[in-house]
C-alpha positions in Angstrom: 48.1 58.9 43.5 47.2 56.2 41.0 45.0 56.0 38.5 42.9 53.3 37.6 43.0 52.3 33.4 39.6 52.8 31.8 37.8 49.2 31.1 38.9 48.2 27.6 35.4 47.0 26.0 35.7 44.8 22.7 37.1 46.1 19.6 34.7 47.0 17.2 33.8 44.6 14.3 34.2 46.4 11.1 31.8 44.4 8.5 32.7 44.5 5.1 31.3 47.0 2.8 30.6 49.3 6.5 32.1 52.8 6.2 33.3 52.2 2.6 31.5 52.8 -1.2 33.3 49.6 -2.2 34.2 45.6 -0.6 36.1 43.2 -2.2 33.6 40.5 -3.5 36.2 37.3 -4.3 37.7 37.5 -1.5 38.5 34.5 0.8 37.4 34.3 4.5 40.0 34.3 7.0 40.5 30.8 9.1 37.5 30.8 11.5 35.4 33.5 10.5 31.6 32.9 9.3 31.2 31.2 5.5 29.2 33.7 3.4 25.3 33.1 3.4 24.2 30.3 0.7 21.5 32.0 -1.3 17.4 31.7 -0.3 19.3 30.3 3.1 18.8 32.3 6.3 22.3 33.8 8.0 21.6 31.7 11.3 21.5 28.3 9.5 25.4 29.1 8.0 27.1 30.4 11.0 29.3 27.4 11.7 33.0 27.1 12.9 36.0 26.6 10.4 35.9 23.4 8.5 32.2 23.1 7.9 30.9 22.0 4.8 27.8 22.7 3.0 24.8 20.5 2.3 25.2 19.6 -1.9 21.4 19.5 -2.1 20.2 23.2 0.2 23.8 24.6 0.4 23.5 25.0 4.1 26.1 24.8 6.2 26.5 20.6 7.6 27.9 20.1 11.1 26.4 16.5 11.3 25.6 13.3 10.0 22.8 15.0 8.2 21.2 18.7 6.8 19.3 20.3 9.1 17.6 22.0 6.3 16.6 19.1 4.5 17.8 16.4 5.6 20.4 14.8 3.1 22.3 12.5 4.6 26.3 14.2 4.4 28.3 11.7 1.8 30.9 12.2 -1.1 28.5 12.2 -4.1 31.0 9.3 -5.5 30.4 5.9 -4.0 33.2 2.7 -4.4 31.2 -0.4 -4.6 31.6 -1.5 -0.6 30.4 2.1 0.3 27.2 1.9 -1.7 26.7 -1.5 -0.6 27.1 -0.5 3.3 24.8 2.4 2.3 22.2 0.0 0.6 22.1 -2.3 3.6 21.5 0.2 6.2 19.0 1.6 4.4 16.7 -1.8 5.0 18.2 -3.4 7.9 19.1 -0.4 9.9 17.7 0.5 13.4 16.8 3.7 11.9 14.9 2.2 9.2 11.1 2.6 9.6 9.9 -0.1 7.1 10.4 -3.2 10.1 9.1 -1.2 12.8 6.6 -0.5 10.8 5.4 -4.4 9.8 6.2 -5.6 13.4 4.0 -2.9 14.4 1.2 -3.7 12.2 1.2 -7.5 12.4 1.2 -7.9 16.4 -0.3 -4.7 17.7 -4.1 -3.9 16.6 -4.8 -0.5 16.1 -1.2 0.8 17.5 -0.8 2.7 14.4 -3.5 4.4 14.6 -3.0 5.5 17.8 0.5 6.8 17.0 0.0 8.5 14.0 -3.3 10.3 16.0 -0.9 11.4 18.4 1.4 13.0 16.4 3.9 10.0 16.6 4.2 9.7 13.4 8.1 10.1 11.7 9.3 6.6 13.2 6.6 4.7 11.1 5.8 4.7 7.6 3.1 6.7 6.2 -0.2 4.9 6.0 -1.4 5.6 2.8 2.1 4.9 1.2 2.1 1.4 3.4 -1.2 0.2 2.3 -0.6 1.1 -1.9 2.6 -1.0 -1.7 1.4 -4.0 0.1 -1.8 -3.8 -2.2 0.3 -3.7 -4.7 2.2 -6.6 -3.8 -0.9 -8.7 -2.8 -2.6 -8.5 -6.2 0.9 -8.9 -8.4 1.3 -12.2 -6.0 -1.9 -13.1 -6.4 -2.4 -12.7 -10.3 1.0 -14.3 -10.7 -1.0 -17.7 -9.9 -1.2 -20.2 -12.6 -4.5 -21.9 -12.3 -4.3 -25.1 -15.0 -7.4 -26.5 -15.6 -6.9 -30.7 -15.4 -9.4 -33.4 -16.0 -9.6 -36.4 -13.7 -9.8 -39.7 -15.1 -11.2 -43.0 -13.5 -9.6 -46.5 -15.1 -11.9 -49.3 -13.7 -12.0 -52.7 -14.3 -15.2 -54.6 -15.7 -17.0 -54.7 -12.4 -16.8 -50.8 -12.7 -14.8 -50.8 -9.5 -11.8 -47.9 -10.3 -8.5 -49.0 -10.3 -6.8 -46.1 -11.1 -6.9 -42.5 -10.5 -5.1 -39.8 -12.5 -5.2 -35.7 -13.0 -3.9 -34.9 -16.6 -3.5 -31.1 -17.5 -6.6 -30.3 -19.8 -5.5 -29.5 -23.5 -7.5 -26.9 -25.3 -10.7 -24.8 -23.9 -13.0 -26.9 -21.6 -16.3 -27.9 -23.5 -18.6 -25.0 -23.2 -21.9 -25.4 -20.8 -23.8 -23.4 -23.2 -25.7 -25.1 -26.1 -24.2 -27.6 -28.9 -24.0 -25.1 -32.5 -26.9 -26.1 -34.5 -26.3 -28.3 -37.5 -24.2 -26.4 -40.2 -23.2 -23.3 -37.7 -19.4 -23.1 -36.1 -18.7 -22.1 -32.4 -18.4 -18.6 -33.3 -21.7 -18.6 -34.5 -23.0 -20.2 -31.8 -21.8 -17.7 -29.6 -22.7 -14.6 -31.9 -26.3 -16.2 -32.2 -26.3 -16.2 -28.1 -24.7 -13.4 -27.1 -27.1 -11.5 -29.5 -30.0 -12.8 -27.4 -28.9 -10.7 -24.3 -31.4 -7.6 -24.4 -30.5 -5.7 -21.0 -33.7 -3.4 -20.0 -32.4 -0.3 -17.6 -30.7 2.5 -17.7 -28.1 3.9 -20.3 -29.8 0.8 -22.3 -28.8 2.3 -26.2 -25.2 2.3 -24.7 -24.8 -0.6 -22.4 -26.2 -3.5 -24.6 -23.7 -3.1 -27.3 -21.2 -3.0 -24.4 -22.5 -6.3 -22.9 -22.7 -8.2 -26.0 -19.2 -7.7 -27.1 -18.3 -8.7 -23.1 -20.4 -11.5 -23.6 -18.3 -12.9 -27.0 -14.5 -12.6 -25.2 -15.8 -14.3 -22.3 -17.2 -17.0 -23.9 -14.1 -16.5 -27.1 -11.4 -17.8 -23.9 -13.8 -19.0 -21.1 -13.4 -16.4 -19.0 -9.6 -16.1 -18.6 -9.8 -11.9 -19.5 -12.3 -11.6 -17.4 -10.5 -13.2 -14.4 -7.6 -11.0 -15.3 -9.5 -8.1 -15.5 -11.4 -8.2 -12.5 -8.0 -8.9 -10.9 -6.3 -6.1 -12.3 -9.4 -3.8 -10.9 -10.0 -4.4 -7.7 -7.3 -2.7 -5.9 -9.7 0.3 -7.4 -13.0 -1.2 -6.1 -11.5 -1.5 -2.6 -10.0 2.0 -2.3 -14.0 2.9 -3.2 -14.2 0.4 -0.5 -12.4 2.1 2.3 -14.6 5.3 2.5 -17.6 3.7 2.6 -16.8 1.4 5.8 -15.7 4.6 7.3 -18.9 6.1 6.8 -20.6 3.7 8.4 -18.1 3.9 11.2 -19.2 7.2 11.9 -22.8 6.1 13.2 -20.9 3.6 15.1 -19.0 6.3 17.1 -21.3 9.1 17.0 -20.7 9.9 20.8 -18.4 10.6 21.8 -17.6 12.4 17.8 -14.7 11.1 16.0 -13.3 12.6 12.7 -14.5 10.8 9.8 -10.6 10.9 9.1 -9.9 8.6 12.3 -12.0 5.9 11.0 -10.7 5.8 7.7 -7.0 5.7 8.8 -8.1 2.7 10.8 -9.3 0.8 7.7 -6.5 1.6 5.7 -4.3 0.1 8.4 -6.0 -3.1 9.0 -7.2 -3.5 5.2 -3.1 -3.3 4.7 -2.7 -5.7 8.2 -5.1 -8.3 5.8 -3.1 -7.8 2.7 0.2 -8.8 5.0 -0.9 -11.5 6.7 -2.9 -13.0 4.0 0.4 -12.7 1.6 2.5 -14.6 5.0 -0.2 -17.2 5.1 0.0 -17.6 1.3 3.7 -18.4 1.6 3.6 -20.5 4.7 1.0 -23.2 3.7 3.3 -23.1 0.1 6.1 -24.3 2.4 3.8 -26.9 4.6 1.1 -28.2 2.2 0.0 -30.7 4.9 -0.9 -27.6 7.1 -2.3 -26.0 4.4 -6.4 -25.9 5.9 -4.6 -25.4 9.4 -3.1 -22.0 8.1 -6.2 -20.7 6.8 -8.1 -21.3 9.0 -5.4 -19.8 11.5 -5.3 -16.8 9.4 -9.3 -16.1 9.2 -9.5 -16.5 13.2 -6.4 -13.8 13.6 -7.6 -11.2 11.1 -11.7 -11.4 12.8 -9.6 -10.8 16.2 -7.5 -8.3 15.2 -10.1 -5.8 13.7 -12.2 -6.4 16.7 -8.5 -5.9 18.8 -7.9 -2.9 16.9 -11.3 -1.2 17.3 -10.8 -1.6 21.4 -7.0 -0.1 20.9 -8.3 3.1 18.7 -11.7 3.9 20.4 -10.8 3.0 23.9 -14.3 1.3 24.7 -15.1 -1.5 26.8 -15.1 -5.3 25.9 -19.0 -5.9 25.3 -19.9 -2.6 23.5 -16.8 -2.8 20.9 -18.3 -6.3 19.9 -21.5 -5.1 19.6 -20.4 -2.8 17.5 -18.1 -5.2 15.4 -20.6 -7.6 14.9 -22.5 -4.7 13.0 -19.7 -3.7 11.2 -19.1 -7.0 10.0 -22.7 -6.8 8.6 -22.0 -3.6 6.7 -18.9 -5.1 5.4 -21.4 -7.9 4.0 -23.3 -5.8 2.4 -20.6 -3.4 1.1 -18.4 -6.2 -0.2 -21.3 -7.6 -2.1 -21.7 -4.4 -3.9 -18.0 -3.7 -4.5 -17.9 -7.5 -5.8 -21.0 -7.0 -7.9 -20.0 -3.7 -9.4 -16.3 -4.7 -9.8 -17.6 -7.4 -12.1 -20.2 -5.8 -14.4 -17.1 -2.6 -14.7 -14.7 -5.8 -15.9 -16.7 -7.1 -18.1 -17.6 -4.2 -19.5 -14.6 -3.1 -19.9 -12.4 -5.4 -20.4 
C-alpha cells in the first residue's frame, strides 16, 4: 500500500519585526531580497532585483536610463570634461530633444501645433507659452541691438550745379531741431522749457498727466527721441501679450458655431505670433547675408506669414477654403484696429514713462 506525500506548499515568509517585540534596524539585506522603502516613496516603486540603485533626486529605486518618479536622467553626479560635453550636446542636437522638432514644426506646418497640443500630444513639443517668451525675447534683444547712425548726404557740384559727387558722412552731434530757433538771448534749454510748457493736455487724470507729459516732452526733445525709441522698444513685448487676448476675443465671434474655447484661439495666436517672431528674426539674417536680395526677402517674408495665418486657421478650425478667408480677411481688420491701439497706447505709456 503506498502512500502519497502531502503537497509541500511554499515556506512561509517570516517578515521582520512579525512574531517578535524587537527587529534589528541596521541590518543589511541579504543578496536579492527587496531594498528597504525610500521615505514619502510608495513600497511598489522600490521593489527591484539586486543591484538596483536609487534615483539621487526621489530616492526611488532606477532600473533605467531614467527615474520613473521624476524623471532624472541616471548619471554619476561627477562629470570629466568629455562626459559633460557628450551630455551638453545631446541635450540640443539629440533625437529626443524637443526644441528642433519644435521650430521645424512651427515654421513649415500652420497651425500643427495647435492641433497637437489640443489633442493631448503635447510632451514631444515645447510648451507654447515658454516657446513664444523666448523667441520674443530674442526678437526684441536682436532688434534693439540695431545701431541706427544718423548720416547726412552731401551733394559736391560743379558751377553749372550739375553734382559731381555724392557722399554719406556719419552725422556728428544732435540733428538740428524742427522745432523753433531760441529767441534772441535764450539757450536751447530754454527753448525747449518755454515749449514744452505750452502743452496743456485737457482730459482725464489732467492734474496728474500734464506734469507727466511735460517732463516727457523735455527728454525727448533733450536727445531727439533716442529714450523714447528705446523705451517703446523695451515695452512692447508687454503691449503685445495685452495684444494676444484681445485678437482671441474677437476670434470667438468668428467661431461662434460650432463653440470653441476661448483657450483654443488664444493658443493659436500665441503660436503664430511666435511663427512671426521666427521667421521675421531668419529673414533679418538672411537679407544681412544677401543685401542685393534684401527687398526680395521681405517681401518673401510678408507673403509667407499672410499665408500661414490664413494656412493655420484652415489646419485648427477644420473649415472650408472660402469661409476661412472670409473670416481672415475680417480678422486682418481687427488686427488693424487692435494694432493701432496697442501702437498708440504703447507710445503715450513710453513717453510717459520713460
Amino acid at each position: 500500500m503506498s502512500t502519497a506525500a502531502p503537497p509541500v506548499g511554499p515556506e512561509p515568509v517570516v517578515l521582520p519585526g512579525a512574531g517578535s517585540d524587537t527587529a534589528p534596524s541596521d541590518a543589511a539585506p541579504e543578496a536579492g531580497a527587496a531594498l528597504p522603502p525610500a521615505r514619502g516613496v510608495p513600497a511598489a516603486q522600490v521593489t527591484a532585483p539586486a543591484g538596483a540603485v536609487r534615483c539621487d533626486n526621489c530616492g526611488a529605486t532606477v532600473t533605467q536610463k531614467y527615474c520613473g518618479a521624476c524623471g532624472q536622467r541616471r548619471e554619476p553626479p561627477l562629470h570629466s570634461l568629455w562626459h559633460f560635453t557628450q551630455v551638453a550636446v545631446e541635450d540640443v542636437t539629440h533625437a529626443d530633444s524637443r526644441l528642433w522638432r519644435t521650430l521645424a514644426a512651427l515654421l513649415f506646418k500652420p497651425g500643427f501645433l495647435t492641433r497637437e497640443f489640443l489633442a493631448g500630444r503635447r510632451a514631444r513639443y515645447l510648451p507654447p507659452v515658454r516657446l513664444y517668451l523666448v523667441l520674443s525675447v530674442a526678437f526684441f534683444v536682436w532688434a534693439g541691438t540695431g545701431q541706427h547712425q544718423l548720416r547726412v548726404l552731401q551733394l559736391d557740384t560743379n558751377d553749372a550745379g550739375v553734382p559731381k559727387s555724392v557722399q554719406l558722412t556719419p552725422l556728428e552731434g544732435p540733428p538740428d531741431s524742427p522745432f523753433d530757433a531760441p529767441k534772441p538771448g535764450e539757450s536751447i534749454e530754454q527753448r525747449n522749457r518755454r515749449e514744452c510748457g505750452m502743452i496743456n493736455y485737457q482730459g482725464p487724470w489732467q492734474a496728474r498727466l500734464t506734469p507727466a507729459i511735460r517732463d516727457a516732452c523735455l527728454r525727448i526733445r533733450a536727445d531727439n527721441g533716442r529714450s523714447l525709441s528705446a523705451a517703446y522698444l523695451h515695452n512692447m513685448p508687454r503691449a503685445l501679450f495685452l495684444f494676444l487676448p484681445l485678437l482671441a476675443a474677437a476670434m470667438m465671434l468668428l467661431y461662434w458655431r460650432p463653440r470653441h474655447y476661448y483657450v483654443e484661439h488664444l493658443l493659436l495666436f500665441v503660436h503664430n505670433h511666435a511663427f512671426v517672431f521666427l521667421i521675421v528674426m531668419l529673414g533679418w539674417a538672411a537679407a544681412t547675408l544677401v543685401p542685393p536680395a534684401r527687398h526680395l526677402i521681405n517681401w518673401a517674408t510678408a507673403l509667407y506669414v499672410l499665408w500661414y495665418a490664413y494656412r493655420s486657421m484652415r489646419v485648427t478650425y477644420g473649415q472650408g477654403r472660402w469661409l476661412t478667408l472670409g473670416k481672415f480677411v475680417v480678422l486682418s481688420f481687427f488686427y488693424f484696429v487692435f494694432g493701432i491701439l496697442m501702437f498708440l497706447l504703447n507710445f503715450l505709456y513710453s513717453a510717459v514713462t520713460m
